[in-house]
C-alpha positions in Angstrom: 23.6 -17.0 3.8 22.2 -14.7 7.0 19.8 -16.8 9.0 18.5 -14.0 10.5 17.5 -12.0 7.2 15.7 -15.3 6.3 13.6 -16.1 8.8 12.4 -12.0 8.9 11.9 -12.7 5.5 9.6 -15.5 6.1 7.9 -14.4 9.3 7.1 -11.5 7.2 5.4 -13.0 4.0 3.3 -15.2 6.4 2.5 -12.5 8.3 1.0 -10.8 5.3 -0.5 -14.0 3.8 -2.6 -14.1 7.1 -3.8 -10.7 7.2 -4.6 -11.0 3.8 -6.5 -14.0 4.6 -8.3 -12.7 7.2 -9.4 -9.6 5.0 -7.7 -7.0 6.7 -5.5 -5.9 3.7 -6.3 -6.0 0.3 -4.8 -8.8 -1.8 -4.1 -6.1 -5.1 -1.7 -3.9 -2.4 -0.3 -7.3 -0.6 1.8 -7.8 -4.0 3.8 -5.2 -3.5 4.6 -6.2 -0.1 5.2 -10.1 -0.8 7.2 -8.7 -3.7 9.2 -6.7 -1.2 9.5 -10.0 0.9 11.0 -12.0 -1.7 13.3 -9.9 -2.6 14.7 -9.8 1.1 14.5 -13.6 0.8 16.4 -13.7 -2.2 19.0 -10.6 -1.3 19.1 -13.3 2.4 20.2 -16.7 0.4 22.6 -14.8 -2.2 24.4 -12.0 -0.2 26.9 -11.8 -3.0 24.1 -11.1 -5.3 24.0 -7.4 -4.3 27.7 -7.0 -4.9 26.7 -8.0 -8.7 24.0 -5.7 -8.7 25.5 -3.0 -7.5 28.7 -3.3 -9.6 26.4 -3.9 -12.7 24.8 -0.8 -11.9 28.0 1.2 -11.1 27.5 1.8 -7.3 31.2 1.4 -5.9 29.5 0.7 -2.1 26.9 -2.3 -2.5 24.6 -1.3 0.5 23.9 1.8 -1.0 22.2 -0.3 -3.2 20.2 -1.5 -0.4 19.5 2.2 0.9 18.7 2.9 -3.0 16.1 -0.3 -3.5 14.3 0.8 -0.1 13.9 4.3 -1.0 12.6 3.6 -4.6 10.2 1.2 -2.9 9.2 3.4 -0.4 8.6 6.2 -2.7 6.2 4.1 -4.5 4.4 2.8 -1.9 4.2 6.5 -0.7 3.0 7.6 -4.3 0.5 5.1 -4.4 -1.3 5.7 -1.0 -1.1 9.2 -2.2 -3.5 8.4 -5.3 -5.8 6.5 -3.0 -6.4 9.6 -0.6 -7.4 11.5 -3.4 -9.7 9.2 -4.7 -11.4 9.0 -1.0 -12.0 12.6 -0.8 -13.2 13.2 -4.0 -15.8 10.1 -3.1 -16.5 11.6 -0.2 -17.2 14.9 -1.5 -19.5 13.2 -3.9 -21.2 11.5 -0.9 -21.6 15.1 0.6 -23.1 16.5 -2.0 -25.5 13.6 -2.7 -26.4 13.3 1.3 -27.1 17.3 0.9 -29.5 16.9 -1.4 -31.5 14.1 -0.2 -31.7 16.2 2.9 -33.1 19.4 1.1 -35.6 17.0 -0.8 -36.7 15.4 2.8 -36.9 18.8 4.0 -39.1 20.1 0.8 -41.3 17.2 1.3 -41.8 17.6 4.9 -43.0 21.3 4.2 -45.4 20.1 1.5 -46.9 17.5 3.7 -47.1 20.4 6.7 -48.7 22.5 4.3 -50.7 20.1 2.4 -52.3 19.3 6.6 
């Protein structure tokens, strides 16, 4: 058991419980972080647990394992950020379009009301 890797692990989840709590990150993408964080708790307690892993899965060298998990999680993290800045712009290219036509009615009325003077 690697004190060290524990504590991190800890520090870490209640670091993203509190920011959570504060409303500073949103609790649907916190999962995939405290998931990340117990995992490093778990990998912390049972070192050996990689070994069986990584013979299960046929990796010869168990911290490619490691390299492998971090990667995969990564990716996906990556991926999903990925989907969420596409939503954004095409909401914001929504909200450009709307604001443009409010502005064009506004400017419409504004001329009827000059001429109407």
């Amino acid at each position: 058991m690697n004190i060290f890797y524990i504590i991190i692990g800890v520090l870490l989840f209640v670091y993203i419980i509190s920011v959570v709590i504060k409303g500073t990150f949103d609790v649907y993408e916190s999962i995939f972080w405290l998931i990340g964080t117990i995992v490093i708790l778990i990998l912390s307690i049972f070192p050996n647990l990689i070994i069986w892993l990584a013979g299960l899965i046929g990796i010869e060298y168990a911290p490619s394992l490691l390299f492998l998990l971090v990667a995969v999680f990564l990716l996906f993290i990556n991926f999903r950020n990925t989907q969420k800045i596409v939503n954004q712009k095409e909401k914001i290219l929504s909200l450009e379009q709307d604001v443009s036509i409010l502005k064009y009615e506004i400017n419409n009325l504004k001329e009827n009301e000059e001429k109407n003077e």
